[in-house]
N, C-alpha and C positions, 0 to 999 in steps of 0.2 A: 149209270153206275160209274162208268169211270170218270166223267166232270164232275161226280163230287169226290171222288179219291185224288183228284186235280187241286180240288178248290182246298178239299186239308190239306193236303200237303202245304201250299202254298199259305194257310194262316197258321200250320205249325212251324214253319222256316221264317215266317215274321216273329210269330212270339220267340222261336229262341236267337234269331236275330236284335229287339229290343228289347229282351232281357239282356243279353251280353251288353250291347250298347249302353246300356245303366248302369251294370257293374266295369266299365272300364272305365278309371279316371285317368284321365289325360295329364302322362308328366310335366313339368314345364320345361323348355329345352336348359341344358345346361351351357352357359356361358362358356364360348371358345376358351381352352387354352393357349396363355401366354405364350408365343416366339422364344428358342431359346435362347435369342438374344436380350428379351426384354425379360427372361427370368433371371439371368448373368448380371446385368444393370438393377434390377430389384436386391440382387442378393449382395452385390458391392456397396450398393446406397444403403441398405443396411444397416451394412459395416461401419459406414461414415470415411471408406477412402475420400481420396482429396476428387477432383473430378479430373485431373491430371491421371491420375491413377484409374480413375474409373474408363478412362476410354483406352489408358495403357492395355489392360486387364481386356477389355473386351477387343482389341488388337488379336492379343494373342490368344483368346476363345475363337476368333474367327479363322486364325493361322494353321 
């Protein structure tokens, strides 16, 4: 009696193990975000500062 109340157990904890297993779709990772230094140099180049300007600017973002 109770090696089969074992044995369900153990094919009802698979089936609702690969039932969930099927409905989860696996996110794809999201690509790190940008350093906020290289978002400061994104958003000056932008702008079209000179590049004089551009490492002035990130100067005093790091200051």
């Amino acid at each position: 009696m109770e090696n089969t109340n074992v044995r369900s157990l153990v094919d009802h904890r698979l089936q609702v193990t690969r039932r969930s297993a099927a409905t989860e779709s696996p996110s794809p990772p999201s690509p790190p975000k940008p350093r906020l230094l290289d978002q400061v140099r994104q958003a000056i180049r932008a702008r079209q500062y000179s590049p004089r300007e551009d490492s002035g600017r990130l100067r005093d973002a790091v200051d």
